[in-house]
N, C-alpha and C positions, 0 to 999 in steps of 0.2 A: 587109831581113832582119828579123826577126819575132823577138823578146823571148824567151829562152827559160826567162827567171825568173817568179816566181810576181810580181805587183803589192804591195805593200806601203799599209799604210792610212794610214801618215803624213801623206801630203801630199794633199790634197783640197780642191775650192769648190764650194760652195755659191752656186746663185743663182737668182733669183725674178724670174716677169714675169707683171705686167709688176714693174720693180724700184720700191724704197723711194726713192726722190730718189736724193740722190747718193752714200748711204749705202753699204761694203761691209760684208756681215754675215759675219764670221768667226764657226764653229761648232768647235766643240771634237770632238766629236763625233756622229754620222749613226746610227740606229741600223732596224730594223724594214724595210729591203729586202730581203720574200719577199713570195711566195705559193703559197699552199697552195688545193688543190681536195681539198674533201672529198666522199665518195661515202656516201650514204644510199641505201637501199633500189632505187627505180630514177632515181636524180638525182644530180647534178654538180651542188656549188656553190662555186664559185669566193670565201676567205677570204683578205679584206685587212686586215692589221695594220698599227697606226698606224703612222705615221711618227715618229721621235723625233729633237728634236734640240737639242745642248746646248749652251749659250754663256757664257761670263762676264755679270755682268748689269753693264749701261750703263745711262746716264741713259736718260730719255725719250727716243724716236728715233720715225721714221715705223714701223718695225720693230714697234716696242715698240704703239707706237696701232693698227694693223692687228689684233694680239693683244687690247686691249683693246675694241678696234668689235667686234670679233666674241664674245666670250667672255660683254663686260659687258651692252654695246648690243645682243647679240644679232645684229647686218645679217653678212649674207654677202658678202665679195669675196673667191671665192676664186683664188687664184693657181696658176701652173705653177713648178714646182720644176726643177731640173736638180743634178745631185750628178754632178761627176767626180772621179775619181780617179787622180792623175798619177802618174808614174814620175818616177823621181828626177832626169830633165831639164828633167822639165814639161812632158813631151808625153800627152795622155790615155790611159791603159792603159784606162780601163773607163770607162763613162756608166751614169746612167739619167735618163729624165723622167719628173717624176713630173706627174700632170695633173689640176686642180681641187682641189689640196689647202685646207682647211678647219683654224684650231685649235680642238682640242676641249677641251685642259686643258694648263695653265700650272703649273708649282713652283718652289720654291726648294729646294737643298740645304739642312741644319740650318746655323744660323748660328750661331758658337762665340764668346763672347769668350776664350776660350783657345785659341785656333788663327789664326795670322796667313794664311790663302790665302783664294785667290780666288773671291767666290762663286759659282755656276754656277746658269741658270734652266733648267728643260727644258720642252720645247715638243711636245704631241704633238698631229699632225694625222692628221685624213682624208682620204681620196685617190680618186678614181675610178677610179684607172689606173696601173699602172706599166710603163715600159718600156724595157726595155735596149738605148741606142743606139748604143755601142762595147763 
């Protein structure tokens, strides 16, 4: 029998192949899963917007150097993504893969010394492809 409630964004993983060592990367938040085709005069051209995705920032991780080879060093190793989205048993209501993603740019949230939380870095990438597999 088949879910008849809408999915909820709370609970969701993120994960990368191939993966960072033994590392799991919890993300705060997923953002930038669309696509849009736009129509010029006689052409179709299919508009992919980044990928965005936000985490508390942690020491230096394999994570973290992947971000830095590519952004500082410039070299390419881009990854496949996968983003599901669970139902509150943790059985997947929704997927997508995302495929060849690339980071294009790196930030930090402002950093307060008047505010005790947590800092958050965001991550936005490029992608050749996405596609929704549940």
């Amino acid at each position: 029998m088949s879910n008849s409630y809408p999915i909820t964004g709370i609970y969701f993983n993120v994960s990368f192949t191939p993966p960072f060592g033994d590392d799991s990367i919890g993300f705060s938040e997923v953002a930038g899963l669309s696509i849009n085709i736009e129509e010029t005069d006689q052409t179709e051209t299919t508009d992919i917007p980044k990928l965005i995705l936000k985490r508390g920032l942690f020491p230096k991780d394999d994570f973290t150097q992947w971000i830095i080879d590519t952004l500082e060093d410039q070299t390419s190793d881009p990854r496949d993504i996968d983003i599901e989205l669970l139902n509150s048993d943790g059985t997947i209501g929704a997927s997508w893969h995302v495929t060849s993603a690339n980071p294009v740019a790196w930030y930090l949230d402002p950093i307060s010394s008047t505010e005790s939380k947590i800092v958050l870095e965001t991550l936005e990438l490029t992608y050749s492809k996405i596609q929704r597999t549940v």
